[in-house]
C-alpha positions as CSV (number, residue, x, y, z in Angstrom):
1,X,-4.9,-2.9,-1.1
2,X,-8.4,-1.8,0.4
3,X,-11.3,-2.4,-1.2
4,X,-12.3,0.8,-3.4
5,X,-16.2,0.8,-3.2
6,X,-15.5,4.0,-5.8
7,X,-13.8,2.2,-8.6
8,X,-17.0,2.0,-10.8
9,X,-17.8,6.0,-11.0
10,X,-15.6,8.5,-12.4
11,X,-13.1,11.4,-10.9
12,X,-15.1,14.4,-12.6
13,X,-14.1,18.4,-12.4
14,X,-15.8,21.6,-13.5
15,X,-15.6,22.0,-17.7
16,X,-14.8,25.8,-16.8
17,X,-12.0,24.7,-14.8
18,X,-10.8,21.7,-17.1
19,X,-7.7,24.1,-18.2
20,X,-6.2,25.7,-15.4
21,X,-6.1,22.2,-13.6
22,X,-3.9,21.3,-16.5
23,X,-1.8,23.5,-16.4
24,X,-0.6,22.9,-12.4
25,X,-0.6,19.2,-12.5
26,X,2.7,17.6,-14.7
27,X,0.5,14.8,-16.6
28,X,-1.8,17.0,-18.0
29,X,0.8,18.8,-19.9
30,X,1.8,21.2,-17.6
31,X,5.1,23.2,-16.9
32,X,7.9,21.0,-16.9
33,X,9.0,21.8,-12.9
34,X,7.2,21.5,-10.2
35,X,7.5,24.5,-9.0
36,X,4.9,25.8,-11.8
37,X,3.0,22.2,-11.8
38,X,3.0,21.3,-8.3
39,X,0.8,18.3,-8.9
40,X,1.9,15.2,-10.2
41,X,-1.9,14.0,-11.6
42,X,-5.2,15.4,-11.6
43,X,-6.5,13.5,-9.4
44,X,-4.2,14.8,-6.7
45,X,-5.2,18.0,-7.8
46,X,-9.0,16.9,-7.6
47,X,-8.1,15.5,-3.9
48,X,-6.5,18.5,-2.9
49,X,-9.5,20.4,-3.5
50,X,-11.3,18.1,-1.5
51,X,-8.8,18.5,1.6
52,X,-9.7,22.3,1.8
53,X,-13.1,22.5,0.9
54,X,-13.5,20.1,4.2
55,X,-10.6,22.3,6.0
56,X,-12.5,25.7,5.1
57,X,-16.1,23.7,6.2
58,X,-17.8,24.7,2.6
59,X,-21.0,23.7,1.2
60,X,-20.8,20.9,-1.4
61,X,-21.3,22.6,-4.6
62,X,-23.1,20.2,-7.6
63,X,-21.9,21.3,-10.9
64,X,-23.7,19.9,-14.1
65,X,-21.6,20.2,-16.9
66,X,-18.0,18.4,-15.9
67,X,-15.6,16.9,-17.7
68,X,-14.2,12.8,-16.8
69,X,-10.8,13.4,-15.5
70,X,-10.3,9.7,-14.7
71,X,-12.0,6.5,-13.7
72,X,-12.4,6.2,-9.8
73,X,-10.7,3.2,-9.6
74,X,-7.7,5.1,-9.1
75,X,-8.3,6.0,-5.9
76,X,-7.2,2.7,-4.9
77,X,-3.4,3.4,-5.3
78,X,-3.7,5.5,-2.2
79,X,-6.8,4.4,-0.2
80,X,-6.5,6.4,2.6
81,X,-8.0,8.6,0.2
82,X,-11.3,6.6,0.3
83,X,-11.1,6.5,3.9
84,X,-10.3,10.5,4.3
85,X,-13.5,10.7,2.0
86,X,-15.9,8.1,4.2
87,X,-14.9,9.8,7.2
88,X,-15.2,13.4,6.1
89,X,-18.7,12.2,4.5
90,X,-19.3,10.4,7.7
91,X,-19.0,13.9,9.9
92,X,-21.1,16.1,7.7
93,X,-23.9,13.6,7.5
94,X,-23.3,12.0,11.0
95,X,-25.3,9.0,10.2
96,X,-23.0,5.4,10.2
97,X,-25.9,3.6,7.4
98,X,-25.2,6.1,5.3
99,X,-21.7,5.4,4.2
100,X,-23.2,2.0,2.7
101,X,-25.0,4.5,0.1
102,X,-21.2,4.7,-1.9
103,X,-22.9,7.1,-5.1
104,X,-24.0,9.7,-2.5
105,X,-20.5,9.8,-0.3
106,X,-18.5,10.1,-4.2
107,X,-21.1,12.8,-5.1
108,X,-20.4,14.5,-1.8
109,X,-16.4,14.2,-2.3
110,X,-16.8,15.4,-6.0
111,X,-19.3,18.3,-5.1
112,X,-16.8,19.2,-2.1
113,X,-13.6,19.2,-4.8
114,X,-15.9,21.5,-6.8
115,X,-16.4,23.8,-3.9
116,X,-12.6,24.0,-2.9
117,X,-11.4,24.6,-6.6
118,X,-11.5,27.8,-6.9
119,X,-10.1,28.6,-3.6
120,X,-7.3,26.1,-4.7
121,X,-6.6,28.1,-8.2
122,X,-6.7,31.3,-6.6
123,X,-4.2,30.0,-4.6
124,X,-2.4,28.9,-7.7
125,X,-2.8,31.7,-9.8
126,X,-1.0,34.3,-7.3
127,X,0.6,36.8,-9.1
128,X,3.6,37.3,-6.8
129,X,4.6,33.7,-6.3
130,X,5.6,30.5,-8.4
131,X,2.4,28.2,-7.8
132,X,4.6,25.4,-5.6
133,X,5.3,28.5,-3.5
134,X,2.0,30.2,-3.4
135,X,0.5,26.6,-2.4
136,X,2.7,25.6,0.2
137,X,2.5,29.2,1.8
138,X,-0.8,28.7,2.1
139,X,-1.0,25.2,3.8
140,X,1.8,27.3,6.3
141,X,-0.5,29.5,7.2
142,X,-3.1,26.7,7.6
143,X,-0.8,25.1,10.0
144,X,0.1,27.9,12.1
């Protein structure tokens, strides 16, 4: 297992958002299926976020008043998260010394989850589809 130079901070989300991540993601109490709670933690909801906000080239967006989804530590169950985060931290800053600064890349991965969540729940909150559905049509169309 890699080294997590994360595990001492926390996994943090939007208060205002706090619910409707529950509700897709199967530990947090949501629907029993998949199909209506497509992610098995919040975390994977958290990195999903993440993996658009960087695909859709947003601004990292700070948010004050968050609520502690999970320690950080995590992360280190499937660190090529960590690495996905250095690098994607490593091409908007574009400076090698400042991946050694490990508070400011997790600020930039949890202010870039902030900035794709609301794309992401938009995504999930489609009227016309199941969530599972509405999600993966959307990475489709990424992919095309």
């Amino acid at each position: 297992m890699a080294d997590n130079p994360f595990s001492s901070y926390n996994v943090e989300i939007p208060k205002k958002y706090a619910e409707d991540v529950k509700k897709f993601c199967k530990t947090a109490g949501g629907k029993a299926t998949f199909e209506y709670a497509p992610f098995k933690r919040q975390v994977d909801f958290w990195y999903f976020c993440f993996l658009l906000a960087v695909q859709k080239e947003l601004e990292p967006a700070p948010e004050r008043d968050t609520s502690n989804i999970t320690p950080a530590s995590i992360l280190s169950g499937d660190s090529y998260r960590i690495t996905h985060i250095q690098l994607a931290y490593l091409g908007h800053n574009n400076d090698l010394s400042a991946l050694a600064d490990h508070r400011g890349v997790f600020d930039y991965a949890l202010n870039m989850a902030n900035a794709g969540m609301p794309y992401a729940l938009q995504i999930l909150n489609d009227p016309d589809d199941k969530p599972l559905w509405a999600l993966l049509d959307d990475v489709e169309t990424k992919l095309a």
